[in-house]
C-alpha positions in Angstrom: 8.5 11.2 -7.8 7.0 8.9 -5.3 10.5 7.7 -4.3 11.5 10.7 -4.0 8.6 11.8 -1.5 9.7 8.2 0.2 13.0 9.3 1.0 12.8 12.1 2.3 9.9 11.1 4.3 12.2 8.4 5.6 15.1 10.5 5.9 12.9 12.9 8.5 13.1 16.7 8.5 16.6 16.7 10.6 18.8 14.7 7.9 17.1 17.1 5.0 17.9 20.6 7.1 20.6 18.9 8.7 21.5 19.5 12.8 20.4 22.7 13.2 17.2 22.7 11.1 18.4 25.3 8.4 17.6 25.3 5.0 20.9 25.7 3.8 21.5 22.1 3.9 18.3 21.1 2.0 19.4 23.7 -0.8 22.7 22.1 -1.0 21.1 18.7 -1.5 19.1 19.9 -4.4 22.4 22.0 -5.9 25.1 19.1 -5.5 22.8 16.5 -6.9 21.5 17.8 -9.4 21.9 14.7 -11.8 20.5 12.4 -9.4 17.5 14.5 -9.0 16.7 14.9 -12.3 16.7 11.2 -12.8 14.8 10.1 -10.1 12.1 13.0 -10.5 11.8 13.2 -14.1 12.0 9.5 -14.7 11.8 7.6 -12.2 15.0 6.5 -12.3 16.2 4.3 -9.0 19.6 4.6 -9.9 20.1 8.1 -9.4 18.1 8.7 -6.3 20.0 5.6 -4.7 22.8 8.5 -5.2 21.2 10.8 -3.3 19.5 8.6 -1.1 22.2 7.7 0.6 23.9 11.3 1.4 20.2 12.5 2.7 19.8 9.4 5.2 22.9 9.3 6.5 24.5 5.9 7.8 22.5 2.4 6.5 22.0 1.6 9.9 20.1 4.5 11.3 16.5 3.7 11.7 15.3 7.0 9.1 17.9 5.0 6.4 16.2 5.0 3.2 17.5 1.0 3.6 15.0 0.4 6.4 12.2 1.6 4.2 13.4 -0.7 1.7 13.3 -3.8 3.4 9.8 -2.4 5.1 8.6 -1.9 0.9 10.7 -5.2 -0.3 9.3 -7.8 3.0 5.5 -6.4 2.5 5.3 -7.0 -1.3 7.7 -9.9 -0.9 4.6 -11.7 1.2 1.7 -10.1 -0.4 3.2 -12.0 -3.8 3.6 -15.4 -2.2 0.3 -15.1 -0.5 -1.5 -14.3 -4.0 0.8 -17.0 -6.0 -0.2 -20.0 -3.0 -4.1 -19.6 -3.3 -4.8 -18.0 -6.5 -2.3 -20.0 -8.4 -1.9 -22.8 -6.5 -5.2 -23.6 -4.6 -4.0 -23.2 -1.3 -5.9 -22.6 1.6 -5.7 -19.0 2.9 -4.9 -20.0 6.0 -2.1 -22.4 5.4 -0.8 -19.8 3.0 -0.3 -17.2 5.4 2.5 -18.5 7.5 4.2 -19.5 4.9 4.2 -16.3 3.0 5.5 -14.4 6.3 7.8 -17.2 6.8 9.5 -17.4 3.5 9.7 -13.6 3.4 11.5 -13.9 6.9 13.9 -16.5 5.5 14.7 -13.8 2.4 15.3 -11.3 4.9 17.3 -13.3 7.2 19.6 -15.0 4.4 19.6 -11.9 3.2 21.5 -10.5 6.2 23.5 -14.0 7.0 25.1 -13.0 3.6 26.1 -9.5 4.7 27.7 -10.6 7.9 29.9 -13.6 5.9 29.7 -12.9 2.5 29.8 -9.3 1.9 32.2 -6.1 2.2 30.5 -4.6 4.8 30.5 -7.8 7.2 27.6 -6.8 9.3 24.3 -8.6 10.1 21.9 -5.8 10.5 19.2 -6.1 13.4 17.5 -3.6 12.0 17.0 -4.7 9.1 15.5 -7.8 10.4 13.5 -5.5 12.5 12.3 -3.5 9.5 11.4 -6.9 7.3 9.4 -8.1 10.2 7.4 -4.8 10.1 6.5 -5.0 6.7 5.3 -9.0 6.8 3.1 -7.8 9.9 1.7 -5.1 7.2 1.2 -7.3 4.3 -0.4 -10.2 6.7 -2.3 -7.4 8.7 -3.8 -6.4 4.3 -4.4 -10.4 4.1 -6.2 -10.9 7.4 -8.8 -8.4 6.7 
């Protein structure tokens, strides 16, 4: 349900009602997906709202894409996870930890997107992506500053 509630949030009121703000479009959403939704809602199944997902948000590399708010989620718990492994685990100082939590999450991101541009189908390297991943190591160091 909560990815749900993500993705539309992400997708913004105009790519749920479509152009011209009618509700039409949002009914046909629910009607022509019906599998997807009643995966995703009922059990939380990320397959089936990566179905629908991707006809509510439109093209991956608007900025409302539920993509963005995946690399936002993936870059924030990416460096919350390598901060807690480096001092709880590993007796590292806070404060050496911290760069190199954002830092390898940076690398993920960017490798990440060097593999798109040379690697995969789509053969595109994202700035917004990079963008969005940035955004979400500011968040998670923002929660490990405070």
């Amino acid at each position: 349900m909560l990815g749900l509630l993500l993705a539309l949030a992400a997708a913004g009121p105009q790519a749920v009602l479509g152009q011209s703000g009618d509700a039409g479009t949002a009914t046909r959403a629910f009607t022509e997906y019906p599998a997807a939704w009643r995966s995703a809602v009922a059990y939380g199944d990320p397959s089936g709202m990566d179905a629908f997902s991707s006809q509510v948000t439109g093209n991956v590399g608007d900025w409302t894409s539920f993509d963005k708010l995946q690399h936002v989620t993936f870059s924030f718990l990416f460096t919350l996870s390598v901060q807690y492994a480096l001092v709880n685990k590993l007796d590292v100082a806070k404060k050496t930890a911290t760069p190199f939590s954002a830092g390898s999450s940076f690398a993920v991101g960017l490798t990440k997107e060097l593999y798109d541009r040379h690697l995969s189908s789509s053969g595109r390297f994202d700035v917004k992506d990079l963008v969005a991943d940035v955004v979400g190591i500011m968040l998670a160091t923002g929660l490990i500053l405070l």
